[in-house]
Structures are given as structure tokens and as C-alpha cells.
C-alpha angles and dihedrals in degrees: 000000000000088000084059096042092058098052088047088059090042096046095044102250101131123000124236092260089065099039090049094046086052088053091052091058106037096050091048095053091042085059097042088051087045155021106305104245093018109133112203111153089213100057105036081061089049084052090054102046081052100047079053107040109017136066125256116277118242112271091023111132096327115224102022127101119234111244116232100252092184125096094010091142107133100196102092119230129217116229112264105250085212135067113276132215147244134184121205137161122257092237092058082038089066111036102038115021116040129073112259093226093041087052087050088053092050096047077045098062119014107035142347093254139024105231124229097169146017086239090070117097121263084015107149084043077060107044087054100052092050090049081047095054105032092053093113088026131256114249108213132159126253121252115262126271079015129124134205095242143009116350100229083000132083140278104249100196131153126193119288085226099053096060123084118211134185147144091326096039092160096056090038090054103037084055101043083055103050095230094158089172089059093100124197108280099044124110130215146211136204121218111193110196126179120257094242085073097055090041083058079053108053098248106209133171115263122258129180097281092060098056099045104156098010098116107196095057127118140175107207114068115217092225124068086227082058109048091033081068086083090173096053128061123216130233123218114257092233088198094052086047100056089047092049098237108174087228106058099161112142116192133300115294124181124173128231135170116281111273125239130235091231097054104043096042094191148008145203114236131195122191110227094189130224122335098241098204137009123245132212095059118117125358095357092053122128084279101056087044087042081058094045086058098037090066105068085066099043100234141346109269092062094054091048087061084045096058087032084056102053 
């Protein structure tokens, strides 16, 4: 994180107003949830991901508003000319995205039940028939009072293009992605959505502020064609990861506000099937990306005087 917050200051996504001003607040509320001078990594990121995405709790600081952390990139972005993405679960897919009657339809017409998980009987039979009837992807409308994205949160989508999908298009995409908390036995959806709607939503590139607890994000790319894309972030290639490339650049990312269901009416789906294995678990675990990172500012200790200088 620190790593990240720094590379969001040097390459001029944010400027050092804002990022102090985040500080201030995180480490004050992090006090105020828990014991003042306790240092406990967990939940000073829980404190974080609540400074940027959740109100203020009653009796802190009484009397101040609580300033939007979120889309604070300053760099702005031109609207993609091409369909953008979205993953979700299937779980999240089901019961709060699709239309109820749309999902009736599809359970109507395609198979008995709608899967969420690889634990669920007849489930591979399932997972077949879905692949078999989304392959030129099944337009449905989206349930009522929903929103593609994080309620109170933000929109992650990448350009349709940019992604390459093949005969494992769960694993492909979870690792393209750079979705590290996407396990083996998920399954996943696409929604693919048109670029006017995230125009309506102020699509930014991601900082550091944006990302909070996702553990695979980074700011700065490894290749010059990438970072020289100021107005689009980078996911990390999972797969290049775990196998220690020196380039582990994924595809193009960029954050909006969550879109409503009113607003977006319907959307095209592809199902992507079931993730056949996890990531993060050995050598390509938080420590060995903490050390990727790491490596851009020497040691440690140099990047502490950095963040105590700010």
C-alpha cells in the first residue's frame, strides 16, 4: 500500500494535499476503532477501506464532514470507444444483479437451476449447459433498486477487447485481471456494459485510495507503452506473476461509480464457468508482491522516510 501511495503522488495521480489529508483521517479513525499506538496491519487496512467507502461513525470528530476519497485521479480520462467489462461471482450474479423474472426465464429455458457454486448437485452438467447457451451472450435486464458494482463503492472494468479468452476462460480471466480473491470452485460472469454508461459515471484511473484492501494492484506498470497510458491503470498478469516474469503487466483497468439499474436498463452477460485453481499461495503470496514492489524504492527503510516525510 505504501509502496502504491507513493507512485500515485510521483506519477501525478493524486497530489500530496489530498494524500495527507487521507493519512489524517485514516490514522484518526484507526485510533478512534481501536487502541491509540496499536499497530495491527489488518486492521489499519480495515480502517482504510472504511476512511474511503464508509460514513463516518457517530462521535467521530464531531462536526467535520468526511471528504470523498474515491475517484480523486487527476489525470482525465477520455471515454473508451469499446464495451468494458465487469467479473462477478455468480453468487453476487443471482441474487443481485439479474432480473428475477429474467433469471426465471433462464432457469426456464436453459437448465433446472441456476448454479452459484461447484458444491451444488448436478453442478458440471450445469456449468455446460450455461457455457453452451451464453456463447454469443445472453442480454437480460438488471433487478430492480441494483447496481452493477459496489453499492457506496466503485465500477472496476476493463475493456471487452483487451481480454483473451479461450477453452479455461475462468482461470484466463481471473488471472488477466488480476482477481487474486477469486478461489478454485467460483464461478464467475462477465457483464459486458457499453462505454456511454461509464462516461455518465466519471471513469478514472485507479490510485491507491481506490484499491484499499485489493491486494494484487499496483500503480506503476513494468513496461514504457504502459505507463506511458497515463489515463489507464494496469492489473497484475497472475499467471506471469506465479511464474516470476520480469514483465508482469495484465490489461488496461480504470474505476467509476457504481451504475445504476435504472440507468443501464440491460446488459449482455457471458458465463465464464468455474476458477480451477487459487492463486497467492506460495511463491506468489502478499510477501513476494510486497517485494516486487519493494524494489522500485530500494529497502524499507527508504520508503518508511519517504511516507514519514510527507
Amino acid at each position: 500500500m505504501a509502496c502504491n501511495l507513493l507512485h500515485s503522488l510521483d506519477d501525478g495521480l493524486v497530489d500530496k494535499a489530498t494524500v495527507q489529508e487521507l493519512l489524517d483521517w485514516w490514522f484518526a479513525l484507526y485510533d478512534f476503532l481501536y487502541a491509540p499506538g496499536l499497530t495491527d496491519v489488518e486492521k489499519l487496512l480495515d480502517a482504510l477501506d472504511k476512511t474511503v467507502f464508509e460514513r463516518k461513525p457517530p462521535g467521530f470528530r464531531k462536526g467535520q464532514s468526511k471528504p470523498n476519497f474515491r475517484l480523486r485521479c487527476k489525470l482525465k480520462a477520455r471515454t473508451p470507444n469499446n464495451n468494458v467489462t465487469n467479473i462477478s461471482t455468480m453468487l453476487i450474479f443471482r441474487e443481485h444483479i439479474i432480473h428475477e423474472e429474467d433469471y426465471k426465464k433462464l432457469i426456464g429455458c436453459h437448465i433446472p437451476s441456476l448454479p452459484m457454486d461447484v458444491n451444488e448437485p448436478g453442478i458440471q452438467h450445469a456449468i455446460h449447459q450455461l457455457k453452451a447457451c451464453t456463447v454469443g451472450k445472453l442480454r437480460c435486464r438488471l433487478r430492480p433498486n441494483s447496481t452493477l458494482g459496489r453499492s457506496g463503492g466503485l465500477l472496476w472494468f476493463t475493456e471487452e477487447r483487451s481480454l483473451q479468452i479461450g477453452k479455461d476462460s475462468a482461470n484466463e480471466v481471473r488471472d488477466q485481471l488480476g482477481l487474486v480473491d477469486r478461489k478454485k470452485g467460483e464461478l464467475l460472469v462477465m457483464s459486458v456494459i457499453s462505454p456511454h454508461h461509464v462516461k455518465r459515471a466519471g471513469g478514472l484511473r485507479p490510485s491507491f485510495m481506490d484499491a484499499t484492501l485489493h491486494t494484487r494492484f499496483r500503480v506503476h506498470s513494468d513496461t514504457k507503452k504502459n505507463n506511458g497510458r497515463k489515463t489507464w491503470g494496469h492489473t497484475v498478469n497472475l499467471e506471469k506473476f506465479a511464474d516470476n516474469r520480469s514483465h508482469i503487466d495484465g490489461v488496461c483497468e480504470r474505476v467509476c461509480r457504481p451504475l445504476a439499474a435504472s440507468n443501464v436498463g440491460t446488459v449482455d452477460f457471458l458465463f465464464l464457468g468455474d476458477v480451477q485453481s487459487t492463486r497467492g499461495k506460495n511463491g506468489d503470496d502478499d510477501t513476494a508482491f510486497s517485494q516486487r514492489l519493494l524494489q522500485y524504492y530500494g529497502d524499507k527503510k527508504t520508503l518508511k522516510k519517504r511516507i514519514t516525510n510527507l
